[in-house]
N, C-alpha and C positions, 0 to 999 in steps of 0.2 A: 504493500500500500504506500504511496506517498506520504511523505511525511509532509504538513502546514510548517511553515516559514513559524519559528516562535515569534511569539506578539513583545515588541520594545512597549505597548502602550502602557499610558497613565493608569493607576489603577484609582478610578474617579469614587468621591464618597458618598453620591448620592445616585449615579448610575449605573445598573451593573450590565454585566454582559456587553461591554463597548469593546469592539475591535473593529480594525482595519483586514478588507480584504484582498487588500492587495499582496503579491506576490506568490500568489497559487498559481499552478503549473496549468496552461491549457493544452492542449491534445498537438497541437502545431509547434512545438518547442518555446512559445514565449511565454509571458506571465503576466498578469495580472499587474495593472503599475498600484501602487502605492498611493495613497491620498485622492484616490478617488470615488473609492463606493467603501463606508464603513455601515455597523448595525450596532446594535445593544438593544436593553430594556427600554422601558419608556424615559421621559426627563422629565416629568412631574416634580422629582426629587431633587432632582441637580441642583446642586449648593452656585455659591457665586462661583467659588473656582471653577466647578465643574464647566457651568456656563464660558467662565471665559475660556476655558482650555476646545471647547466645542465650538466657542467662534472665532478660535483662532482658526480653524480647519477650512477657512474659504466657502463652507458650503453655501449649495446653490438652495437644495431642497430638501425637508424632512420630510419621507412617505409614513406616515405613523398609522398601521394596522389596525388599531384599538375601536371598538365599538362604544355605542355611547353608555354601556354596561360598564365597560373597565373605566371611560371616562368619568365617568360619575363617582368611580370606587377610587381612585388614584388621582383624580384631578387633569387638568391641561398641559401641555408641556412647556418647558419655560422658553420668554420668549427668546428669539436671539435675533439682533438687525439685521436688517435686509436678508433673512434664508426666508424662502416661500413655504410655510406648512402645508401640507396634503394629508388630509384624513381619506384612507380608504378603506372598511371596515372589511375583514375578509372571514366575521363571523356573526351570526346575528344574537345580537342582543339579548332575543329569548331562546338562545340557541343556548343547551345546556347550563340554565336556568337553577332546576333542581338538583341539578347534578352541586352545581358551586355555593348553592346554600348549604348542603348536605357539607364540603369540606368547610365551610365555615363557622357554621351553627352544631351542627349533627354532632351524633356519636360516631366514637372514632372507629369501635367495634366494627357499625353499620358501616362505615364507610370500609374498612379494611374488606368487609365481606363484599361489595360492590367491583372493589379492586382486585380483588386474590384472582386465583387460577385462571391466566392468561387475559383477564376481562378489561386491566387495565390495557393493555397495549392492543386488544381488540377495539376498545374507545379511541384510541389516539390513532389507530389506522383509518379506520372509521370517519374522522375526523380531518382526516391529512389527507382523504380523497376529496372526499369534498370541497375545501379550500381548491384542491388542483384543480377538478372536473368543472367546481359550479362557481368560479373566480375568475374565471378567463377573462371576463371584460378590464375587470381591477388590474391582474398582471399583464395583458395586453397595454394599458394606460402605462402603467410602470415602465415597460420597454422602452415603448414612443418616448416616453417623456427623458427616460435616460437617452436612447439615441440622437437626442433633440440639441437638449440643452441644457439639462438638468444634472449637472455635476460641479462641483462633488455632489453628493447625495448620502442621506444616512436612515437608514430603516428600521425600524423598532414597532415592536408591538407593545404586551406587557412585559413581560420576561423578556426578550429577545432569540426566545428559541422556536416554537411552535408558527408562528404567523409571518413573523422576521426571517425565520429560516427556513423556514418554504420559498420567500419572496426571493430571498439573497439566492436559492436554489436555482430557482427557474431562471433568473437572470445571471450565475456565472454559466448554469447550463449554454444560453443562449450565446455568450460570448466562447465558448468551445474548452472551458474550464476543465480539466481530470474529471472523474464522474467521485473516482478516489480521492479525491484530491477536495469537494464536494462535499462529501461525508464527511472527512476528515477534518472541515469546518467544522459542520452540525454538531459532530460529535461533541467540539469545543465549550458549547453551553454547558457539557455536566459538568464543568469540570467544578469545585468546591467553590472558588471564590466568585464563581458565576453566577450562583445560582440565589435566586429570592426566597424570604422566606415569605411563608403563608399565614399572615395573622387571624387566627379565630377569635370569635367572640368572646369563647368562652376564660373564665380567668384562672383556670386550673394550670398544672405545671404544663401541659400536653397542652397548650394556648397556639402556641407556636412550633410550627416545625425546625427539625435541626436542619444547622445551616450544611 
């Protein structure tokens, strides 16, 4: 498998999941340049550093995945001058619904039973066709708008894994990126310091998942 180019980035204290795509292998012997298509989580959180370290990067446009469900849950993203924000939601709103009350509010039990024996990654397949299949207008818009004039560019969802890394997908795909190479982005999201936690309601020690 290809190995990803390690990341020299910031490790930001209110964003997670931010990197730069650049320097992945595509199938013709070149790469990916640098400073021009990054992703992460949302910037709701983005402290002032964080802001300024994010407009120092040029960008042209933020595509931000997030439906008015996670907007409402996490807030707006921060602003930054002159970058054009684009909201294009690539899930609906009441789309798994009871599912995220359930990790929020529920028992943890119920919920372990909902997720055990293969059901969780049945969900998220499930899930990740649909964005492909029944999205097309949204990452066709993304293309154009990158082949256009819309770079730098940076993509995030909530997390920056599920909605963001699908988008970051279809688009190195289309530029002739490794398929391995691909993966071996995606993969990048589990890594520990990537990953968000999930605040429940409830105030017991099991409130919050480990990081």
């Amino acid at each position: 498998m290809t190995q990803q180019v390690p990341s020299t980035e910031p490790e930001l204290a209110g964003v997670r999941n931010f990197r730069d795509v650049g320097g992945l292998p595509t199938l013709d012997g070149r790469r990916v340049r640098h400073g021009v298509l990054f992703r992460s989580g949302h910037l709701a959180h983005a402290t002032d550093a964080d802001a300024a370290f994010l407009g120092s990067l040029g960008l042209h446009t933020i595509f931000d995945f997030r439906n008015a469900a996670d907007q409402r849950l996490e807030g707006p993203d921060v602003a930054l001058p002159g970058v054009l924000n684009v909201n294009l939601p690539l899930t609906d709103p009441a789309d798994g619904a009871e599912f995220w009350k359930m990790v929020r509010d529920g028992d943890l039990d119920q919920l372990r039973s909902v997720l055990s024996d293969g059901k969780a990654a049945g969900r998220m397949s499930a899930s990740y066709r649909t964005i492909i299949t029944e999205r097309t207008a949204e990452h066709s818009r993304v293309l154009h708008a990158l082949a256009k004039d819309s770079v730098p560019a940076l993509m995030h969802c909530a997390a920056g894994k599920d909605r963001a890394g699908l988008s970051i997908a279809v688009t190195l795909l289309a530029v002739g990126v490794e398929p391995d190479a691909i993966r071996a982005d995606y993969l990048e999201s589990n890594a520990p310091a990537r990953r968000y936690k999930v605040y429940r309601s409830s105030t017991a020690a099991d409130a919050m998942s480990p990081r």
